[in-house]
N, C-alpha and C positions, 0 to 999 in steps of 0.2 A: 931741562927736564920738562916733560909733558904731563900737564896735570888735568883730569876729565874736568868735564863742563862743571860740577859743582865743587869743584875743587879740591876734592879728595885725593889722594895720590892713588894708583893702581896697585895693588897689591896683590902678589900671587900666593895663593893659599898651601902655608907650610905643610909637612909631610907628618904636624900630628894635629893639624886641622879637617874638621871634617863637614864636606859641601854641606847646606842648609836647603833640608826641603824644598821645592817648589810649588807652590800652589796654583791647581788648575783654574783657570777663572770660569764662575759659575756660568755663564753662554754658551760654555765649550761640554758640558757634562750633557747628561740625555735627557730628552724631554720630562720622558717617564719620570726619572728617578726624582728631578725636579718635583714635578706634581705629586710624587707619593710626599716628598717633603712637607710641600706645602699642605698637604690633606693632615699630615700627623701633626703641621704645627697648629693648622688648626682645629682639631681636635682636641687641641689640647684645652680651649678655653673655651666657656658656655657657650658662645654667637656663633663661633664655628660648629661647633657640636648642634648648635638646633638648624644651622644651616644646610648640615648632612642629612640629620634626622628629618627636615623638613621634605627637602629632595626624594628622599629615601620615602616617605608615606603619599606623595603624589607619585611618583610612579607606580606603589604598590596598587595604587587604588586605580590607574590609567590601567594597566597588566588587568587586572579585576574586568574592568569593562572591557577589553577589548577579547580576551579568552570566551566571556561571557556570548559578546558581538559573535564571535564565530561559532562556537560551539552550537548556540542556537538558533542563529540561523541557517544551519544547516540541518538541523530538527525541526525548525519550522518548514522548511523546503521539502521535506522528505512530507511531512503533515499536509504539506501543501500537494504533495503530488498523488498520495491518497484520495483526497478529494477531486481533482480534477484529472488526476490521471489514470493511476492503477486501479481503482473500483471502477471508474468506468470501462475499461478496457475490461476488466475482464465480467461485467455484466453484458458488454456488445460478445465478446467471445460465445457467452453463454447465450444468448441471444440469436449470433448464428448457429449454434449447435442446434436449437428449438426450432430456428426457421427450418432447417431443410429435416431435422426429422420430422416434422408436420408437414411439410411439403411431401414427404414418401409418403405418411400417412394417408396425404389426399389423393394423392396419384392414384394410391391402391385401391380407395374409397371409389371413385370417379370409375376406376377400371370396373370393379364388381358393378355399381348399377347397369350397365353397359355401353350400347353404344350411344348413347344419349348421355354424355355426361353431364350431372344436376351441374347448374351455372353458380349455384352457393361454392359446391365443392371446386369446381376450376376458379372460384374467384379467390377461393382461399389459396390454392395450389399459387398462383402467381403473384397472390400477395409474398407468401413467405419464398419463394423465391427473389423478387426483388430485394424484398429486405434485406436477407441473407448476400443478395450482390451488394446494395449499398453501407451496408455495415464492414465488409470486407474493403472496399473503400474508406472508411473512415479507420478502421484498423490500421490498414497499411500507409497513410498518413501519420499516425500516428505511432506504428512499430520501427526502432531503432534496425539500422541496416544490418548492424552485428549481433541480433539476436535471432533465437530459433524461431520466433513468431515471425518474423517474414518468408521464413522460407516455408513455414504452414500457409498463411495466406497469399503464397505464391501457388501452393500445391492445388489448394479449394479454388484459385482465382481457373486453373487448367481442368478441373476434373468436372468443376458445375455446368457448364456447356456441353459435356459429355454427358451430361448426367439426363439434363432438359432433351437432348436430343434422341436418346433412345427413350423417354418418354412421350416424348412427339411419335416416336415410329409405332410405339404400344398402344397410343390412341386410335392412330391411322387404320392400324392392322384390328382393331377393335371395332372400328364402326363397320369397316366392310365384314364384319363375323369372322373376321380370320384367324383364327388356332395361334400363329405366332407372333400375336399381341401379347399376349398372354407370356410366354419366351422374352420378349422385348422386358416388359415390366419384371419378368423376375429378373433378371440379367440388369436392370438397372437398380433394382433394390439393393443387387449383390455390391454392386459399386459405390450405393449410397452404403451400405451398413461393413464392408469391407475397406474402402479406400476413403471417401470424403467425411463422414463422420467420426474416424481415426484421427483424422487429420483436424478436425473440428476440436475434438477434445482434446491433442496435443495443443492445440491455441489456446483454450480455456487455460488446461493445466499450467503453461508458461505466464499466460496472464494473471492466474490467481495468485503464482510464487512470486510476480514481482511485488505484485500487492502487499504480500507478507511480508517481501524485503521492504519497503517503504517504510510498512508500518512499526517494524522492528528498528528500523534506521529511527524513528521520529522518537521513539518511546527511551531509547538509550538514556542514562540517566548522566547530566554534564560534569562530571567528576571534577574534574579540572576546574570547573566554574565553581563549584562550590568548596573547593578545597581555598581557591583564591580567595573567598570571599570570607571564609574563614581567618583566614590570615591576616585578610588585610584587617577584618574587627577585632582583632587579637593585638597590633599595632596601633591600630588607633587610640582603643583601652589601655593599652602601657603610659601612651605617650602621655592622654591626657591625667591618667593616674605620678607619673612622673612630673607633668609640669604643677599640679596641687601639691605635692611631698616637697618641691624647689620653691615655691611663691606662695602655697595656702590659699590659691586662690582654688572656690570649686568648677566653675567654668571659666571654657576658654570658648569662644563661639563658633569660631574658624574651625577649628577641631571637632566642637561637638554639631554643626554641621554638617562636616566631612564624613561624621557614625551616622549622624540620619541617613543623608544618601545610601554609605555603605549597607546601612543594614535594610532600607527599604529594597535595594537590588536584589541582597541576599533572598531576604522572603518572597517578592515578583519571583525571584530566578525559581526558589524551592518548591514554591504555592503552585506557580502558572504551569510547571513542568510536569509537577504531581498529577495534577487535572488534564494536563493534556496527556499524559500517559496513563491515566484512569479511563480517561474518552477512546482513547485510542483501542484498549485492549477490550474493551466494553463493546465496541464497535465489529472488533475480528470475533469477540467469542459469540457477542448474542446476536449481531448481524449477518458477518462474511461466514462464518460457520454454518450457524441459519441455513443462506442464500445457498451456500456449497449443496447443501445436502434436498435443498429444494428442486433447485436448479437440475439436480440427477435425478430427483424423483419424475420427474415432469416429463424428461427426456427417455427416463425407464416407459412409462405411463405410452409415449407416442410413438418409442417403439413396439411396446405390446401389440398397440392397434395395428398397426402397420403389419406385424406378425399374424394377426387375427385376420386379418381381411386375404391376405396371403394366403394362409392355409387354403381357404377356398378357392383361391384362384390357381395355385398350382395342381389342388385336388387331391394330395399325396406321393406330385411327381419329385418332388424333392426330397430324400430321407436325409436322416443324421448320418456322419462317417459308418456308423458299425451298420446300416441302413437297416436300422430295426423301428424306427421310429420317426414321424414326420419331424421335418427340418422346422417346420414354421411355429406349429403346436410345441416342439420345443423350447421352443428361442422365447414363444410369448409365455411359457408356465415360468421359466428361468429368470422373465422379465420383470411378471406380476411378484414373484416373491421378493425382487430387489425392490422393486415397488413398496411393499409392505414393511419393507424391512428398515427403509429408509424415512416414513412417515411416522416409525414408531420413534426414530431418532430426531426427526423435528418436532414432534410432540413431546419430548423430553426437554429439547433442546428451550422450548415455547413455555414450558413453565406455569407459571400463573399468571398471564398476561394472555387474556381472554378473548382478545382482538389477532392474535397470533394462534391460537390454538384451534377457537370455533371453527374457521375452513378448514383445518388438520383432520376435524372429528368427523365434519361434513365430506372432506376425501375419502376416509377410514371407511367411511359408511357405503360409499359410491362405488367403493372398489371392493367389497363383498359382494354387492348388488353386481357390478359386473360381472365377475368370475362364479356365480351363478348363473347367472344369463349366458354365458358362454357356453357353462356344463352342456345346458341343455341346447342350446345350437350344434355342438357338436355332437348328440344324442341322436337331435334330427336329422344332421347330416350321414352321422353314421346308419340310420336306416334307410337312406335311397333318397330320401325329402329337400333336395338339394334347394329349392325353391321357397322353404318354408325355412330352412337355416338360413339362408342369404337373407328374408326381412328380419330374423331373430337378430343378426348382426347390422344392418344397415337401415332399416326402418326407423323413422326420425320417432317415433314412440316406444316402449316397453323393451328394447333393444340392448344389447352391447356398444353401439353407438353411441344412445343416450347415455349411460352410464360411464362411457369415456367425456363423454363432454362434461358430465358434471364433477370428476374427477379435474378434467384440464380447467376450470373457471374456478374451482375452491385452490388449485394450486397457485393459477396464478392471483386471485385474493391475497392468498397467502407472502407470495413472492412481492406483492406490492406493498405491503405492510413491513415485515421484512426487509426491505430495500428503504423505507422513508428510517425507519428504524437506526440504522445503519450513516446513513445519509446525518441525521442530526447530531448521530452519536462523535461520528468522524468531524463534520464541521465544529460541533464543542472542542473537540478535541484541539482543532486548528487555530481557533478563535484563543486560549488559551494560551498558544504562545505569539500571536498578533500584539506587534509593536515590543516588545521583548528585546529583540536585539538594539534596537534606536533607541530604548528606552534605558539601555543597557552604556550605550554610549554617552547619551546625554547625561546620568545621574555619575557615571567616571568623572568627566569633563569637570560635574558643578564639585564634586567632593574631592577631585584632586584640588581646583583651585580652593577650597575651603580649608584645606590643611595647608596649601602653602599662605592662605591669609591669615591664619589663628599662629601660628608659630612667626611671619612678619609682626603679628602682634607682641609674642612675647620678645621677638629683637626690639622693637622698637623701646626698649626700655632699657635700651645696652647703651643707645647714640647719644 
């Protein structure tokens, strides 16, 4: 007979015998299910329990900072791009729209006195031409390939040297006395006030919208951040409310460390966010607002003149479509009311802040005195006195000229007050959430390791 290794005899398992379980051995089973074991077993006793809970309040409070890290700095970015990008872009937009409507201005200006044109006025004419070319320059550096502002500043970059060039032929044709100077420069007006100043303010308007978007991106309020930070001081307070009710003890350090940071982040994130979204809409309403409505007054204002000095130069060859009426005396009555209509909204807008307002009143006043002075220019003109309405309009004293000029220098007073305005308003704004996200990650870092050191404190009384 053959008996196994330990001796036993073999025996085959009768027919009212019944096999005996087999046990899978624990290596052979699944990671998982393993680890869930291990987690309920220890669960089930304090060391494991503050182990979990431990884990569990430095990640809340890592999650905290890092939501915070992103959230705002991507509100700082946007705050950021307010400042150095989109208000300036679109103050340069606004900028070329003034250059070349002052430039028509002067052309027209230079054309009336005749063939001598004053060297003040051509000096001005090529000033704001250049500028108007090198600010388009700096635009199109600065405009993304996929937006509509490139293909404006493509349009102005084709139409300006058309524009200089039948100016040059209106000169030409001016000094020799010749009748179709006069053809040349309205013909190039048409092109400045039909084609490249369309194109001007399409640039503006693209520019001012992205500026809203920026500013609307930065002000967004970080939901997410603060609901996190909610939370995590919601667990902090339990825990260390849980570990006094188990020990009696009132502090734990680690822990109540871990609340400082959390709650210093909290009020940084709430405080600095508030402020920079106070700065920021303070800045659109009493600045970019402001500057919107300045910026059209100014541009209304220079094409009045431009219109004014026109009238006399076509004579009354140009009527309105229904041709009941001059084309140019239209355009500048239509001008001067947007004019007035628009200073009444920045002096509303200007408030009680008397360094904003005084040029508004000093405008108000200028552009009465103008649109008198004109009455009567076109009084004399319509008597035959063509000679004596030309100085009423272009005579550097008691004139329609002066009276634009002193309109254009209280505007732009205005616009540079306005503009600093704006300028402090936004950089508060940015400064506000300056150092926020680092500060955001640092104070995670030291409060997570603080709860995981205040709950090692309460193990260490397990070992």
């Amino acid at each position: 007979m053959t008996y196994p290794p330990n001796g036993t005899a073999l025996r085959e398992p009768g027919p009212d015998q019944s096999s005996a379980p087999v046990t899978v051995p624990a290596q052979r089973r699944g990671v998982p299910s393993v680890a869930v074991e291990r987690l309920r077993a220890a669960a089930t006793t304090e060391p494991g329990r503050l182990r979990i809970i431990g884990a569990a309040l430095a990640l809340l409070v890592v999650v905290f900072g890092g939501v915070t890290f992103l959230e705002i700095s991507g509100r700082a970015a946007s705050a950021d791009a307010v400042v150095t990008r989109s208000q300036p872009l679109s103050a340069d937009a606004a900028s070329i729209y003034r250059s070349l409507a002052d430039a028509d201005t002067m052309a027209a200006s230079g054309f009336l006195a005749g063939a001598q044109e004053p060297k003040d006025v051509h000096d001005q004419y090529e000033r704001d031409i250049k500028e108007a070319s090198r600010l388009l320059v700096t635009a199109a550096a600065s405009a993304d390939e996929s937006t509509s502002s490139r293909e404006e500043i493509t349009t102005l970059g084709q139409l300006l040297p058309e524009y200089t060039g039948l100016i040059e032929r209106a000169r030409a044709n001016n000094r020799q006395g010749l009748p179709l100077g006069g053809a040349y420069l309205r013909y190039a007006n048409q092109k400045m006030s039909n084609d490249i100043l369309p194109a001007a303010e399409r640039l503006y308007t693209a520019e001012t919208g992205r500026l809203g978007t920026d500013s609307a991106d930065a002000q967004k309020w970080p939901f997410v951040s603060l609901a996190a930070g909610i939370v995590v001081l919601a667990a902090l307070v339990w825990m260390q409310r849980r570990n006094y009710r188990r020990t009696n003890r009132v502090f734990n350090h680690g822990l109540l460390a871990a609340t400082a940071a959390a709650t210093v982040l909290l009020l940084w994130l709430a405080v600095g966010h508030t402020v920079a979204r106070t700065e920021l809409h303070g800045a659109m309403v009493h600045g970019q607002e402001s500057l919107d409505v300045l910026n059209k007054a100014r541009i209304n204002s220079l094409k009045a003149r431009a219109n004014e000095n026109l009238t006399l130069v076509a004579r009354g060859a140009v009527l309105t479509a229904d041709g009941t009426h001059d084309k140019y005396e239209t355009d500048y009555s239509a001008g001067m009311k947007a004019l007035g209509a628009q200073l009444t909204t920045a002096k509303k807008l200007a408030g009680d802040d008397s360094l904003g307002s005084e040029p508004l009143e000093a405008a108000m006043t200028s552009v009465s005195e103008w649109q008198d002075r004109h009455k009567l220019a076109r009084q004399t003109d319509d008597r035959g006195d063509y000679d004596s309405a030309l100085l009423q309009i272009i005579d550097p004293k008691n004139s329609t000229g002066e009276s634009f000029g002193k309109v254009d220098d209280a505007l732009e007073t205005a616009l540079a007050h306005e503009q600093d305005e704006f300028d402090a308003a936004a950089e508060d704004g940015r400064g506000a959430l300056g150092g926020l996200p680092v500060g955001a990650a640092v104070l995670a870092v030291l409060g997570a390791a603080a709860a995981v050191v205040g709950v090692n404190r309460r193990l260490s009384e397990y070992r």
